[in-house]
C-alpha positions as CSV (number, residue, x, y, z in Angstrom):
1,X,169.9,156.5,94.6
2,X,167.8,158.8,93.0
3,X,166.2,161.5,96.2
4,X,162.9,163.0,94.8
5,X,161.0,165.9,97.4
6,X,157.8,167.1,96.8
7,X,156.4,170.4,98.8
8,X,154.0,167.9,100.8
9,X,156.8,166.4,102.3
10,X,158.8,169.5,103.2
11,X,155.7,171.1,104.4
12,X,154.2,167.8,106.0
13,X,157.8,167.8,108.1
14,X,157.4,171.7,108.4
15,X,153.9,171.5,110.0
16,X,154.9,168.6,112.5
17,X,157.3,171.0,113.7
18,X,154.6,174.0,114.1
19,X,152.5,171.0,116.1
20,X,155.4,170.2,118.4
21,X,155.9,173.7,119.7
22,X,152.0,174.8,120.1
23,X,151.6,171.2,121.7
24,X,154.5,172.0,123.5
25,X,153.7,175.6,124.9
26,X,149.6,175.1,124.2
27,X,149.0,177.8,127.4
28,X,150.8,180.2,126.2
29,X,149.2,180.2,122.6
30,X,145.9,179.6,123.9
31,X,144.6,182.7,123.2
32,X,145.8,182.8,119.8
33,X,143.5,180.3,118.5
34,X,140.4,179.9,121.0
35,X,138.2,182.7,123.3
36,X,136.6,179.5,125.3
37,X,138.3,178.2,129.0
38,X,137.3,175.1,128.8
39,X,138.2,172.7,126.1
40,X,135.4,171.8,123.5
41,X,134.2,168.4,122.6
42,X,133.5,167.8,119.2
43,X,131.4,164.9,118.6
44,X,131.6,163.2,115.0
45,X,128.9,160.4,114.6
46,X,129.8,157.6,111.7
47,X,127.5,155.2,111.1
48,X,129.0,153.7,108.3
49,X,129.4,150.0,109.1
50,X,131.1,148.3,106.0
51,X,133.4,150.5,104.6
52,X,134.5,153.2,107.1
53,X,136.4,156.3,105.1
54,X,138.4,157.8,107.7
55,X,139.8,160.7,105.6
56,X,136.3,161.6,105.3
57,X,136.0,161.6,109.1
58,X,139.8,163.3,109.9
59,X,137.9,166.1,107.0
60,X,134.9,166.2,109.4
61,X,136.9,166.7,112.5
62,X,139.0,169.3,111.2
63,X,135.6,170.7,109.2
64,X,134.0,171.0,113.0
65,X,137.4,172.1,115.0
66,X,137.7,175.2,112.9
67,X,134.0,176.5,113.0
68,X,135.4,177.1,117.1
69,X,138.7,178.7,116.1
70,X,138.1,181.9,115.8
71,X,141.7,184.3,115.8
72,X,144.1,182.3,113.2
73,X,142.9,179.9,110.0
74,X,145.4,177.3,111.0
75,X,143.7,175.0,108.8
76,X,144.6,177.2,105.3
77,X,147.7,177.1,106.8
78,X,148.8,173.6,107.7
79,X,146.7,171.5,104.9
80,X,148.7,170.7,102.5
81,X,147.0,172.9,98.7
82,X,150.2,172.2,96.5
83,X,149.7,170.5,93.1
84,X,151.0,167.7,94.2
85,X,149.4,167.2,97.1
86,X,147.0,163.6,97.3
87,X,144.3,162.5,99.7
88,X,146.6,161.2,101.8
89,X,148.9,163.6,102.7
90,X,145.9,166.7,102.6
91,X,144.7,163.9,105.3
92,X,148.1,163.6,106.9
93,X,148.4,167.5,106.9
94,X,144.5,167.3,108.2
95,X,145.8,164.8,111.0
96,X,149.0,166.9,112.1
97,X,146.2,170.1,112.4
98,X,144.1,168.4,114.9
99,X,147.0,167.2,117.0
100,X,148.3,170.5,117.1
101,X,145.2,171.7,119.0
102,X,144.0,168.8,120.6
103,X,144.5,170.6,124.1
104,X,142.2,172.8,123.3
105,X,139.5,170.0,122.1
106,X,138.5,166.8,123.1
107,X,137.6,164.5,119.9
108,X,135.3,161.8,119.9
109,X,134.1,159.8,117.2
110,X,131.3,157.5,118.1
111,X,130.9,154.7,115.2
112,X,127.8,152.3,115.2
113,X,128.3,149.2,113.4
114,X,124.9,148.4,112.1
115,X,123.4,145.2,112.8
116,X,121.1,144.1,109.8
117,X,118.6,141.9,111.7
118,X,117.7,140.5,115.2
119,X,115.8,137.2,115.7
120,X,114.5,136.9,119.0
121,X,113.4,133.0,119.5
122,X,112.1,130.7,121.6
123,X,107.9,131.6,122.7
124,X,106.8,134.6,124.6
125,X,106.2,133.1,127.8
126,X,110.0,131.9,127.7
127,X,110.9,135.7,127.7
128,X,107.8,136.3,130.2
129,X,109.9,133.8,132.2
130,X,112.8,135.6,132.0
131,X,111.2,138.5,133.8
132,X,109.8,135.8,136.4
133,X,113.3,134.6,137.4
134,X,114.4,138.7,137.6
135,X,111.9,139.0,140.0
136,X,113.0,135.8,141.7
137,X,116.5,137.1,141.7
138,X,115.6,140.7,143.4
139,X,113.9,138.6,146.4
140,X,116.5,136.5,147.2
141,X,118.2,140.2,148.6
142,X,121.7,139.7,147.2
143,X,122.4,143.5,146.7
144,X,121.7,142.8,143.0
145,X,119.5,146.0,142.6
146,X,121.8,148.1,140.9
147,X,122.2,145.5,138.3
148,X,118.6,144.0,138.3
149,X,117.2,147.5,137.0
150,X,118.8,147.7,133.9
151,X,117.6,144.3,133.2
152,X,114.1,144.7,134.3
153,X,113.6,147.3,131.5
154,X,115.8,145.7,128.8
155,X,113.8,142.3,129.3
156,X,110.3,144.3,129.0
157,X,111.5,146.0,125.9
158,X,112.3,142.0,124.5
159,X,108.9,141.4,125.5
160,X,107.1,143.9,123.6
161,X,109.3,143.4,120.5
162,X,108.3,139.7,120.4
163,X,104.8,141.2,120.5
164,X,105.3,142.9,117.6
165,X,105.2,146.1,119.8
166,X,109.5,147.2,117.9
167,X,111.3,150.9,119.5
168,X,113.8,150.7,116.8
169,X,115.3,153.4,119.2
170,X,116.1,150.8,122.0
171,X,117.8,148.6,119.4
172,X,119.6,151.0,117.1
173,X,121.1,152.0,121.3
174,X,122.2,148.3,121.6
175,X,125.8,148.9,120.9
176,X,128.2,151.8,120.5
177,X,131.5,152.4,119.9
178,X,132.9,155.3,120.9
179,X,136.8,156.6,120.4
180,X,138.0,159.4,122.6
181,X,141.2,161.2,122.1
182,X,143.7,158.9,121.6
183,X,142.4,156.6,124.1
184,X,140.9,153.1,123.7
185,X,137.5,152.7,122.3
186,X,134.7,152.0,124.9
187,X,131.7,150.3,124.3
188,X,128.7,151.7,125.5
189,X,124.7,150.5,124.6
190,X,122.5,149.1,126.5
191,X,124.4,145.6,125.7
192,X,126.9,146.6,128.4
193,X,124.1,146.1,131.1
194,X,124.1,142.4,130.5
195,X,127.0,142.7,132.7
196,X,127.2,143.8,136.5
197,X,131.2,144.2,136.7
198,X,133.6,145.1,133.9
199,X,137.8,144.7,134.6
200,X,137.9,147.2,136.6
201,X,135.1,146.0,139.3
């Protein structure tokens, strides 16, 4: 059969090689790259909630990783500039980059998945009820303190909203998903205080 190679894919295999020995002796090259100690987080917020373009935000990773590397352009170097190169392997040469210095960074991308509208129903003294029953809770003396807090203020923030009294701050902060490096996204917003305990305890 027919074998076709195109420089992205000799250089795509050549750059994974670079990757693997940096990643491999990171210490030792340190200095090559990066003046700092201690490793930089670089923070991308997306809050594009229907149609998330992730070689836009592999770009903006790479775009904010090489303002902090200061000695070598590794990113002239690794990304893939040939005529035949495509978005997708200028993003796979834009991927292999950031793995090649990710012990020198730590990457998080926090995404927020708009929601559109929130209905709160039911009449304002059920929610003023709500808050009755918290303080109901807090005076039985189960320890729930820790827990009770958090709801206390969310509840009043319900109640003002249903007065017409909206911090679109407090609800644009109701949910966020957050992706660390390589690890599993966690979800953090003041949703999570609905819940005293997570898997872990």
């Amino acid at each position: 059969q027919h074998l076709c190679f195109s420089p992205d894919d000799i250089w795509l295999t050549i750059a994974q090689g670079v990757n693997s020995h940096i990643n491999l002796y990171s210490d030792k090259y340190k200095n090559k790259f990066v003046k700092f100690n201690e490793n930089q987080k670089i923070v991308l917020n997306d809050d594009n909630s229907l149609k998330r373009d992730w070689s836009k935000c592999i770009k903006d990773l790479v775009k904010e990783t090489s303002n902090h590397i200061e000695k070598i352009d590794l990113k002239s170097l690794l990304e893939c500039d040939f005529s035949t190169s495509t978005s997708t392997t200028i993003t796979a040469s834009r991927v292999i980059l950031l793995d090649s210095i990710k012990n020198y960074f730590s990457y998080n991308i926090e995404m927020f998945c708009g929601i559109p509208k929130i209905t709160l129903e039911g009449k304002l003294e059920d929610w003023l009820l709500i808050q009755e029953k918290l303080i109901q809770l807090r005076n039985l003396n189960l320890d729930l303190d820790f827990w009770l807090n958090d709801l206390d203020s969310i509840i009043r923030q319900f109640i003002e909203t249903f007065k017409g009294n909206v911090d679109e701050q407090f609800w644009k902060n109701i949910a966020r998903e957050e992706y660390g490096c390589g690890g599993p996204p966690e979800l953090n917003g003041w949703i999570t205080k609905f819940f005293p305990y997570d898997c872990e305890g």
